[in-house]
N, C-alpha and C positions, 0 to 999 in steps of 0.2 A: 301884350306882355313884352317889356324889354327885354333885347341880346342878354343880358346880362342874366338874369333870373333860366330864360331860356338853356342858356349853357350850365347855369349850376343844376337845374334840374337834370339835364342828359345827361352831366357827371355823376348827380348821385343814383340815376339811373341805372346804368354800369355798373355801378360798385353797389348796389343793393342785389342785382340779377345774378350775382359770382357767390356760391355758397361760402361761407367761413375755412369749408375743407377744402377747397381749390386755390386758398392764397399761395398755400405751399408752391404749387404746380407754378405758379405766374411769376414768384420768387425766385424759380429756376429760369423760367421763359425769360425771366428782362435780363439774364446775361447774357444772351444770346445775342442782343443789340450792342456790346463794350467794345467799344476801339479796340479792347487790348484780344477780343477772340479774332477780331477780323483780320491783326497784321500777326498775328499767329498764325492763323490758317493759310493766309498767302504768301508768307512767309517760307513753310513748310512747300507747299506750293511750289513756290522759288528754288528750294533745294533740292526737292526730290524730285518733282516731276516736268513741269515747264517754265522754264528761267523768266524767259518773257513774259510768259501770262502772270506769274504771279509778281513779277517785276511792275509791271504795270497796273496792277490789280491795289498793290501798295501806292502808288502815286496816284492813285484815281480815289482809293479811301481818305488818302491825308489832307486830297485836295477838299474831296466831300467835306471833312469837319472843318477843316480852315472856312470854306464858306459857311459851315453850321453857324460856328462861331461869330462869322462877322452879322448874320442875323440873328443870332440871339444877343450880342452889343446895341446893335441897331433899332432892335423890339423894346429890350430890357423888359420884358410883361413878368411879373410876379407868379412866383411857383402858388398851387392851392393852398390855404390855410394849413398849418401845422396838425390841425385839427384830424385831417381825414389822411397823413401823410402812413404808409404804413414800415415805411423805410428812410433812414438818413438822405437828405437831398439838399442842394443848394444852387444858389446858380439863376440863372434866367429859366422861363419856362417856354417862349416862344421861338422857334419850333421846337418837339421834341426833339433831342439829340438820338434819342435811341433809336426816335422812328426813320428818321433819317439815314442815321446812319445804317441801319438795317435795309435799307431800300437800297442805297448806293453799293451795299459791300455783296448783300445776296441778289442783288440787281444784274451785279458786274458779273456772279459766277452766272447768272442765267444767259448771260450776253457770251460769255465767255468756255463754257464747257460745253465740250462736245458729247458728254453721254446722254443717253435718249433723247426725248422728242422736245419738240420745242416747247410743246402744250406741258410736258411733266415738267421742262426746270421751270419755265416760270411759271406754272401754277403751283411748285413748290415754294420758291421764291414768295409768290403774294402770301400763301399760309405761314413763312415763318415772319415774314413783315408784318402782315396782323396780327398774329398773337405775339409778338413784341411792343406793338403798337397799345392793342388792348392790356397789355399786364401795366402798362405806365399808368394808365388811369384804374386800372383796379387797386393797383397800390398807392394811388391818391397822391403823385407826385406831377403830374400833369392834365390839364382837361382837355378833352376829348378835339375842340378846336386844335390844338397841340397837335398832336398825331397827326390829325386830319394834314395840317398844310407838313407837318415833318416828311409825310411820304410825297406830298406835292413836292414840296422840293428836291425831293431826293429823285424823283422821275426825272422831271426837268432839267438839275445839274448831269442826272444821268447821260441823258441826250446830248448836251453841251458838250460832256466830257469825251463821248466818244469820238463824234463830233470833231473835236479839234486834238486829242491821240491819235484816233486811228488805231489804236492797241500800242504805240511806239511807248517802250518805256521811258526814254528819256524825253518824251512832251509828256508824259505822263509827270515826270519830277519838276519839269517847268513848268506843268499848270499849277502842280502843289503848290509849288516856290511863290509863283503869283499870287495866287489865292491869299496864300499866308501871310502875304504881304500886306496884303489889303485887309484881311484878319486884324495883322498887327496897328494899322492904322485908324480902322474903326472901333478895337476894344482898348484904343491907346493904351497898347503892349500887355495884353493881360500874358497872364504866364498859360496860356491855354495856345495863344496867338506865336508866342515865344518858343515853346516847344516843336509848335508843329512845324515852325520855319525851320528852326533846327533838325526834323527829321528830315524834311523833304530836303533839305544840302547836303546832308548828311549821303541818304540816299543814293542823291543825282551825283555828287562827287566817286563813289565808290561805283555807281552804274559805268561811268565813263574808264575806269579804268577794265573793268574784267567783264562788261558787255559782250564778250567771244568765248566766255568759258559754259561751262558744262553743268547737269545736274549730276549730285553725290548718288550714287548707288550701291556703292558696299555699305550692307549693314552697319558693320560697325562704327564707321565713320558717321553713319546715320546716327545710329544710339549716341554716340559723343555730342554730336551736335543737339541731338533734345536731349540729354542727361547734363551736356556742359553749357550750351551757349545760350540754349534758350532760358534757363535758368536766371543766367548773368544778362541778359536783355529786361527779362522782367523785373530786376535787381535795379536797373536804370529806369526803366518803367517809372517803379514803385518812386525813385526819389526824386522824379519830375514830376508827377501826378500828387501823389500823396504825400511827401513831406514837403514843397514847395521850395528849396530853399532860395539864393538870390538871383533875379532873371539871368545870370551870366552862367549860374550852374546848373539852370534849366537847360537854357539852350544847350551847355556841352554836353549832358548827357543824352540830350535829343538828337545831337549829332550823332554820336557814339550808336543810340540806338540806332537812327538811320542806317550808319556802315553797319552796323552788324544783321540788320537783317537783310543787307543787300551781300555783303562780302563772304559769308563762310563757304561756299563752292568752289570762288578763289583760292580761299586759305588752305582749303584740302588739297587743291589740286599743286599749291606753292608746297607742301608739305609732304608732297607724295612726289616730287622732284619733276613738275611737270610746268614747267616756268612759261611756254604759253600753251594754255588749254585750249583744243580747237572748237569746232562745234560740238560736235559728239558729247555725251554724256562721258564722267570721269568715274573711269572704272578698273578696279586694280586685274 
């Protein structure tokens, strides 16, 4: 029997085994894979609790999808027929991006957090990367070969990337930087490639200035920062991802977003009249 036949059948295999009543469930599960929860969460991360870890945690995801990207240019393999899609999708389908990216971003928290045992983060880890992995092919926007090598990669860059961080946030922005580069030259400039260069400078520019500052710990500067800024991040988000407009206003917003998820610790600590923050967390 040919590859070919072989993989359609194990696709429709999966998506016959998933009742009608559980799409809902997988619907929720494949956002759990979006770029846009991971530099949120280490983001937050970054401000509340460990500057570094989630400082690097950010340059280790942007670098992840910069390479996603430059292998799904490089594949260019065609998403499943329209036929079995159960959700808007476009794009390359070789690797998944979600399984990937799910592998790198809760890869990194399993590498990276110190609560319990080794065996609980990453065995939580591989549970939420398969069921991200498996909801892509339930909702018939990628087959299962997809997945398969998205988490292969996503191990692999993993390795690499610690590898050559070390946890350093700013080799964390120079591998981004790198990647993206390479991104930009293999998807000759897609606006995918374009963004992500722009966050990781964006980033590693604001990392180098307030690399010595502190996380936020009064509440209410907290609440400002997720009632105000992260608001206006996804505001920049939304008009690099989703309205596309020309590669020069992707990348400035990409910028932008880079500083802002790297800078508001600074910005409190400039605003609370504390012009160099030491290590110590900033606390009124």
């Amino acid at each position: 029997m040919p590859d070919g036949i072989v993989i359609q059948a194990l696709d429709e295999a999966v998506r016959a085994a998933v009742p009608p009543w559980l799409v809902p469930f997988f619907l929720g599960v494949t956002r759990l894979g979006n770029v846009g929860v991971f530099l949120v969460a280490f983001a937050l991360d970054h401000w509340f609790v460990d500057r570094e870890r989630g400082a690097h945690a950010i340059g280790v995801v942007v670098a992840g999808m910069a390479v996603l990207t430059a292998l799904k240019y490089a594949f260019a393999a065609p998403r499943p027929p329209a036929s079995v899609n159960l959700i808007p999708t476009g794009g390359h389908s070789f690797p998944s991006g979600h399984a990937m990216g799910a592998t790198v971003a809760y890869g990194t928290l399993a590498v990276d957090l110190d609560a319990g045992s080794d065996r609980l983060r990453y065995g939580a880890a591989a549970v939420l990367v398969g069921l991200v992995a498996l909801s892509r092919v339930v909702l018939g926007v990628h087959f299962v070969r997809d997945v398969f090598a998205g988490v292969a990669f996503g191990v692999a860059f993993l390795l690499v990337a610690f590898a050559l961080t070390g946890r350093d946030p700013r080799r964390g922005f120079l591998l981004a930087a790198g990647a993206s580069v390479v991104a930009l030259l293999v998807s000759e400039f897609s606006y995918d490639a374009v963004g992500l260069l722009g966050l990781a400078l964006g980033a590693a520019a604001v990392w180098e200035v307030v690399e010595h500052g502190g996380t936020v710990e009064r509440p209410l500067w907290r609440l400002a920062l997720v009632g105000g800024v992260l608001p206006l991040l996804a505001g920049l988000g939304y008009v690099a991802v989703v309205v596309e407009p020309s590669p020069a206003v992707v990348f400035a917003c990409a910028v932008a977003l880079g500083a802002g998820l790297i800078g508001p610790p600074a910005v409190v600590s400039a605003v609370r009249g504390e012009s160099r923050p030491g290590p110590s967390s900033l606390r009124s």
